[in-house]
N, C-alpha and C positions, 0 to 999 in steps of 0.2 A: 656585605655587598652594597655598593652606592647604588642611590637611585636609578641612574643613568642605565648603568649594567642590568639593576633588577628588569627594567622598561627593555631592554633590549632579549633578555631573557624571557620577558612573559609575549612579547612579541614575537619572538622564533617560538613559543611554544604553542601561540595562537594558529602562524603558517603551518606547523607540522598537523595541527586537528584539520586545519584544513585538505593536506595533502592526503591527509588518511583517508578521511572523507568521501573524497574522491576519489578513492581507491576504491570504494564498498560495491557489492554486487550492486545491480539494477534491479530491486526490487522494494515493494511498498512498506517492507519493517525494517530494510534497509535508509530508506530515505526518510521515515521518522526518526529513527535514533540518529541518523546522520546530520537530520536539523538540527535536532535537540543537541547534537554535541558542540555542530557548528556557534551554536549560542552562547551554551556554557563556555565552551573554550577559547573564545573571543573574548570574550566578558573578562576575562580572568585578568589579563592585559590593560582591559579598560577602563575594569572598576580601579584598580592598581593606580593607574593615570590619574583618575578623579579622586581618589585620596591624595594622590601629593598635592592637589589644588586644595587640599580641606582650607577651613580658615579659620577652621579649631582643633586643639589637641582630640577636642569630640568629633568633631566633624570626621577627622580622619579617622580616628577608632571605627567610627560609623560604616563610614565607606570601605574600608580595611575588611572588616566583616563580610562585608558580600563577598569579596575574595574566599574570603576564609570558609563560606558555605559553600563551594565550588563541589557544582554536581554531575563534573564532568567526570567524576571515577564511578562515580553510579550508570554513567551512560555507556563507558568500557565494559562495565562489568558484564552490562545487557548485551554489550555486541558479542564477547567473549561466548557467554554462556548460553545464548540464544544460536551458535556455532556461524555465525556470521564472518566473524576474523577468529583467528587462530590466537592463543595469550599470549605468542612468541611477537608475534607482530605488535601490541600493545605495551608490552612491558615495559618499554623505555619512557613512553609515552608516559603512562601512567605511573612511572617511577618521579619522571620530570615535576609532574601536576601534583603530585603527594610533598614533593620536596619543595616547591614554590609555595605551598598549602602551609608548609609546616613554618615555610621562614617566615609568613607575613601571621601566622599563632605567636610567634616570639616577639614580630617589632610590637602585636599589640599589646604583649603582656610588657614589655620595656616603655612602652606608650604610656599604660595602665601608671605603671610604676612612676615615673616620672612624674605625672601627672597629681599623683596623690602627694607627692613631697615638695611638689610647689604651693611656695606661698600665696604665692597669686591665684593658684588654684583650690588652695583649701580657702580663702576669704571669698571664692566666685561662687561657692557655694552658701553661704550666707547672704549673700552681699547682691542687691541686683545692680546688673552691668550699668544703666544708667547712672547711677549713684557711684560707681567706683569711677567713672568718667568724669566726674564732677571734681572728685576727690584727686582725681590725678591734677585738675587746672587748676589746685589751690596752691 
């Protein structure tokens, strides 16, 4: 999936936490988990965004990670079992969030992987950036 589509994917997925959201009873364990979801399930979209800004293979791993610790199926789980919402009504939801979870576990392990079989990047390890700056304007 290109970027473009992922960013438009983790953004419908952000509006549906929100609709759910505000679906939830009127009440005080409803309106905590409802924060709490609201945050995580936004985030998931944003942290996404701010990776493709990375301005490193690291940087991006970096930020890709927050994604990846995404604790908004923790926050399902509490509305489920706390008899809040019904699992019929989350499942898709949380089918969507596991499956977005999963694709951005693979670009990082594809990230990883690239990463270690560049030359540029096995000598960055040795090598401080200053000095390979130098070495490029000879």
């Amino acid at each position: 999936m290109d970027e473009h589509l992922f960013k438009q994917r983790t953004k419908q997925l952000a509006l549906r936490f929100i609709e759910m959201v505000d679906a939830l009873p009127k009440n005080r364990t409803a309106d905590v988990l409802g924060r709490q979801l609201i945050r995580s399930g936004t985030s998931i979209g944003a942290n996404y965004r701010a990776a493709c800004r990375g301005k490193s293979t690291a940087d991006v791993i970096a930020k890709l990670r927050i994604v990846e610790e995404d604790e908004s199926a923790y926050w399902m789980e509490l509305l489920i079992e706390s008899g809040l919402l019904a699992e019929a009504r989350l499942s898709e939801l949380l089918q969507e969030t596991n499956e977005i979870v999963a694709m951005t576990v693979a670009s990082i392990r594809t990230l990883q992987k690239r990463d270690r079989s560049s030359p540029v990047n096995r000598q960055s390890k040795t090598c401080p950036e200053s000095y390979r700056r130098i070495e490029n304007l000879k």
